[in-house]
C-alpha positions as CSV (number, residue, x, y, z in Angstrom):
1,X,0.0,0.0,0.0
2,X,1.9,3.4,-0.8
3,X,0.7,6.8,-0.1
4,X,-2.3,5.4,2.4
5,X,-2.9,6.8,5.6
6,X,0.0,5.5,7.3
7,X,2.2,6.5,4.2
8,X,0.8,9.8,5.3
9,X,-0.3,9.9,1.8
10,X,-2.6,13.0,3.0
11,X,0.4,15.6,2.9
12,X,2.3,14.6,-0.1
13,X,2.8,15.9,-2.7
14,X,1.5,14.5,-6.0
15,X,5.0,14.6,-7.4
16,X,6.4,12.7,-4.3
17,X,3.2,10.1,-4.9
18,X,3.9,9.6,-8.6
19,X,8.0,9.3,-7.5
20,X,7.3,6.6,-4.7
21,X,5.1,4.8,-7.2
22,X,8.2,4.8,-9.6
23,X,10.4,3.8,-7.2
24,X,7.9,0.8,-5.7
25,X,7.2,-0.2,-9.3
26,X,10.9,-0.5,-9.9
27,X,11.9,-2.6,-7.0
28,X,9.1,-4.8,-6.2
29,X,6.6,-4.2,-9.1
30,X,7.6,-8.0,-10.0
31,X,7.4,-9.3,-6.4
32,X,4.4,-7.9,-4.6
33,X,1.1,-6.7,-5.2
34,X,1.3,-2.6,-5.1
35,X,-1.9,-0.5,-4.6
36,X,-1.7,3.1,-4.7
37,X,-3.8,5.7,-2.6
38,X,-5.6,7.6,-5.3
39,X,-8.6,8.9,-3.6
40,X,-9.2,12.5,-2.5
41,X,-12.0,14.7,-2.1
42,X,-12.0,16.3,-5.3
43,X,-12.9,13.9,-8.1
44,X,-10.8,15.3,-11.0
45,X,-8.1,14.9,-8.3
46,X,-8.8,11.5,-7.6
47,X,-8.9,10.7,-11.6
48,X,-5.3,12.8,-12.5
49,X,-3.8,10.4,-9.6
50,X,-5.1,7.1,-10.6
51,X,-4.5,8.2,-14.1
52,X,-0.9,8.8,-13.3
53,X,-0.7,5.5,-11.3
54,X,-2.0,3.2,-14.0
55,X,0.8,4.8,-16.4
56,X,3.5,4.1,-13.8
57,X,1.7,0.5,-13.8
58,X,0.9,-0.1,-9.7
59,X,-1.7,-3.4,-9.6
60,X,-4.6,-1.5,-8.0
61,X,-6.1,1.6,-6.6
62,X,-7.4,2.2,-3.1
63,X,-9.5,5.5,-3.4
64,X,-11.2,6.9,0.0
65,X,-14.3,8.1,0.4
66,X,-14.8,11.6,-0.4
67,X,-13.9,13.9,2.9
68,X,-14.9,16.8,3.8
69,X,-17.6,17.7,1.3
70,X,-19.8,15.5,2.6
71,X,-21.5,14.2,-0.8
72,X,-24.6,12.5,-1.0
73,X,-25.7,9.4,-2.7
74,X,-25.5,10.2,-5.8
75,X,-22.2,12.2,-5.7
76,X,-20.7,9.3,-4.5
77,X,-21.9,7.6,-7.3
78,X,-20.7,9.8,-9.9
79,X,-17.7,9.7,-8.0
80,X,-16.4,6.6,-8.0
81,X,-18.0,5.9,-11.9
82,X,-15.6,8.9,-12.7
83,X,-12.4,6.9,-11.3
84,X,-13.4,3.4,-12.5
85,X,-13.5,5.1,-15.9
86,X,-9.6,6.5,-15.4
87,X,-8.2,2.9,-15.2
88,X,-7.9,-0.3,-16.0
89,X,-6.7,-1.5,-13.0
90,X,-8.7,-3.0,-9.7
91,X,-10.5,0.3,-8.1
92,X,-10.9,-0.7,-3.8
93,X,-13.5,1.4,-2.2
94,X,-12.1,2.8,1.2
95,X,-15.2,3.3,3.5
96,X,-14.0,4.8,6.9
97,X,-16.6,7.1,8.5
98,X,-14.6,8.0,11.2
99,X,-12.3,10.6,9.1
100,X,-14.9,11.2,6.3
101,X,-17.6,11.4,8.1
102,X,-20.0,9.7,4.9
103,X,-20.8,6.4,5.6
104,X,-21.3,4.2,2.2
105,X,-24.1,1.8,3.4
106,X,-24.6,-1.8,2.1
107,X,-27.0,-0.8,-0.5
108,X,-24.4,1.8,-1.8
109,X,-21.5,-0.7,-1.7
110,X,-23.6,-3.5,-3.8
111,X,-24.6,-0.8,-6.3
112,X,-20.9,0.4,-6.6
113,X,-20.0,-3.6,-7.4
114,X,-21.7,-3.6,-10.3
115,X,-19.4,-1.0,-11.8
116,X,-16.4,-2.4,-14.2
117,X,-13.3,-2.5,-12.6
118,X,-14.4,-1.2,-9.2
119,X,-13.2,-4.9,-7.2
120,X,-13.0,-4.5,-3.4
121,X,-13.7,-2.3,-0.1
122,X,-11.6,-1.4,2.2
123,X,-14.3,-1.7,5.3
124,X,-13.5,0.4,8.3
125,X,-16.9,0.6,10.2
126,X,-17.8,-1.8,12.7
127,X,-20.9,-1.9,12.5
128,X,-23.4,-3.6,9.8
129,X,-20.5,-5.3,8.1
130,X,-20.9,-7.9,5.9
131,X,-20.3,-9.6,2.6
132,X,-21.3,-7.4,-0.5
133,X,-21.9,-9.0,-3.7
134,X,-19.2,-8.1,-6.7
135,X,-16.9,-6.8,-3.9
136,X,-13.9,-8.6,-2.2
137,X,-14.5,-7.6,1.7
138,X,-11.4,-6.2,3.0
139,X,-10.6,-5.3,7.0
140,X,-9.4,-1.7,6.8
141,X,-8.9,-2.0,11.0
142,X,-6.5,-4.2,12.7
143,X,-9.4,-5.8,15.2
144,X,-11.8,-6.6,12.5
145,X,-9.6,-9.0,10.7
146,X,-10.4,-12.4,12.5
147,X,-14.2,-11.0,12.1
148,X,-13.9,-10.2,8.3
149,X,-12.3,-13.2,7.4
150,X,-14.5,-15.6,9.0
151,X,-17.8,-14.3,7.2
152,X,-16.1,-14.3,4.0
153,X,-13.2,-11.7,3.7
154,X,-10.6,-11.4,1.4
155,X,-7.6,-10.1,3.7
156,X,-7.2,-6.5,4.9
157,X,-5.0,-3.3,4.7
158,X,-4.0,-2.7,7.8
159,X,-1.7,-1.1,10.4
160,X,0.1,-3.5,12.7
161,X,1.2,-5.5,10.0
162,X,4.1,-3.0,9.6
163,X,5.4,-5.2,13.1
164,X,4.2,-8.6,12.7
165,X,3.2,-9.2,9.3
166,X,3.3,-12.4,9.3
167,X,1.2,-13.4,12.8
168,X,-1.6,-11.1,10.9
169,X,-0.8,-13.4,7.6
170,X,-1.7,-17.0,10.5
171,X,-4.9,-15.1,11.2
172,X,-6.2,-15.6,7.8
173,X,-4.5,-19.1,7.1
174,X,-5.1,-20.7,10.0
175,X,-8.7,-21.0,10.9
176,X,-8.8,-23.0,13.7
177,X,-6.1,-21.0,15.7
178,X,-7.4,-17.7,13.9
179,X,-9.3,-16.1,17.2
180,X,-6.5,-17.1,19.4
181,X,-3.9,-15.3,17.5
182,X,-6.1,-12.2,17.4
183,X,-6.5,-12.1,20.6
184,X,-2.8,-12.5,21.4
185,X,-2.0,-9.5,19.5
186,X,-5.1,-7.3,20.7
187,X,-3.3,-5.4,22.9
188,X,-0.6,-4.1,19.8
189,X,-3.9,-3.4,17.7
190,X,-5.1,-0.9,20.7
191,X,-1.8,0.2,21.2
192,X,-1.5,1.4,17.8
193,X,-4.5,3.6,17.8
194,X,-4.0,5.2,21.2
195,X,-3.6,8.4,19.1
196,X,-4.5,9.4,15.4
197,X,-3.0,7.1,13.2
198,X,-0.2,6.7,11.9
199,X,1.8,8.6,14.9
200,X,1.8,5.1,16.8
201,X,2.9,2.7,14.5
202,X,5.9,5.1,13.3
203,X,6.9,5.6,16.8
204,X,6.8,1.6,17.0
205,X,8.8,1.2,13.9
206,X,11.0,3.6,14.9
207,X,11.4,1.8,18.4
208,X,12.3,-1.6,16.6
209,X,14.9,0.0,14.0
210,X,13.0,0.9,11.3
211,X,13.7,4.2,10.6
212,X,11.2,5.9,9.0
213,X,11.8,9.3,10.8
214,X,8.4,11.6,11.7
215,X,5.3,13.2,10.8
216,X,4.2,15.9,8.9
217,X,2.1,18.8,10.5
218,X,-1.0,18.8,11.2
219,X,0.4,14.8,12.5
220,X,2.6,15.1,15.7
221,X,5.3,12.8,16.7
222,X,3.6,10.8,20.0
223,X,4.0,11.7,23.4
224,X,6.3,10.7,25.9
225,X,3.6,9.2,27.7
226,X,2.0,7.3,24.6
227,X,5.2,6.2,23.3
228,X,5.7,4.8,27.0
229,X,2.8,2.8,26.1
230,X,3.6,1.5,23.0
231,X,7.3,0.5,24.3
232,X,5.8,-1.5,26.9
233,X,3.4,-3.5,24.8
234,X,6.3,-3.7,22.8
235,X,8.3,-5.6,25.3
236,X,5.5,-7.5,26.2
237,X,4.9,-9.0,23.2
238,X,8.2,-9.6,22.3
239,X,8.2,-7.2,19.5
240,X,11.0,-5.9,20.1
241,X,13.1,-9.0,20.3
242,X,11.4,-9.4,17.0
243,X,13.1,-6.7,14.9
């Protein structure tokens, strides 16, 4: 995932998107699968970025629900029709409520399916989740993962897998252990929201010697207090002895 919210894709700029792009497609474009962060809350915006991501040749889009302007129904159609048309690539609908305060209900989400090339959501509401027809069903929050997997789900794209990748990979290929590793690691998924994300899990790479140095205003490098937190649930968990 490049230039998501933990790639504080927010505050770059579009040349800096388009360059990381380059630079993922370059070293990795033959070994992993590379979706780029597209989605703003101006639609022509959204379309010149996936436009310029499909060119640099990324695998998929994940575009975010329009912030901010609050559109209704069918602005969020028109929307998301306008970016499906810019590529040829999977589009993933990114539905978090919590920072765009629209909501994109089932009905919505099973309309949007039937659009060409629109694939998957991103789901990051708790509540009425469930499997929507033409749609893979993706966790877009750590906790939700055992939960979205077991009624169907795809995977996720998430935050904690930064640190232990490959315990989050067990929770999806191992089914009859998958609630117990969750619920080993469910103090690292609260940990890592303790404060906006991605200030958390930056400080916890950070912590286990993966520099990837700070935030960008309006974000704030954590507190001495919440980075007291996250060290100790760190330790804990043996994250640390990890890295």
């Amino acid at each position: 995932m490049l230039a998501g919210t933990t790639g504080e894709g927010s505050t770059l700029t579009d040349e800096e998107k388009i360059r990381l792009w380059e630079l993922a497609v370059s070293e990795v474009g033959d070994e992993a699968y590379l979706i780029a962060g597209t989605g703003s809350n101006d639609t022509a915006h959204s379309v010149h970025l996936t436009e310029k991501a499909t060119e640099v040749g990324v695998d998929a889009h994940l575009v975010v629900c329009p912030y901010y302007n609050k559109p209704n129904r069918l602005g969020l159609i028109g929307h998301y029709h306008a970016i499906a048309r810019a590529t040829d690539k999977p589009v993933i609908l990114y539905n978090i409520p919590s920072r765009c305060v629209v909501d994109m209900d089932n009905d919505l989400l099973r309309e949007l399916g039937q659009v060409e090339n629109i694939a998957a959501v991103k789901q990051a509401r708790y509540e009425n989740v469930e499997p929507i027809e033409g749609l893979d069903l993706l966790a877009g929050n750590d906790d939700m993962l055992a939960r979205v997997i077991d009624m169907g789900g795809t995977g996720g794209i998430l935050v904690s897998s930064h640190l232990i990748g490959r315990e989050m990979r067990r929770i999806i290929d191992e089914p009859e252990s998958r609630h117990e590793i969750h619920d080993a690691w469910k103090d690292l998924f609260k940990a890592m929201f303790i404060t906006s994300s991605p200030t958390p899990v930056k400080a916890a790479l950070n912590m286990i010697g993966v520099e990837v140095g700070g935030l960008r205003l309006p974000m704030v490098e954590a507190s001495e207090e919440e980075k007291g937190v996250i060290r100790e649930v760190l330790q804990r968990l043996g994250v640390l002895q990890l890295s």
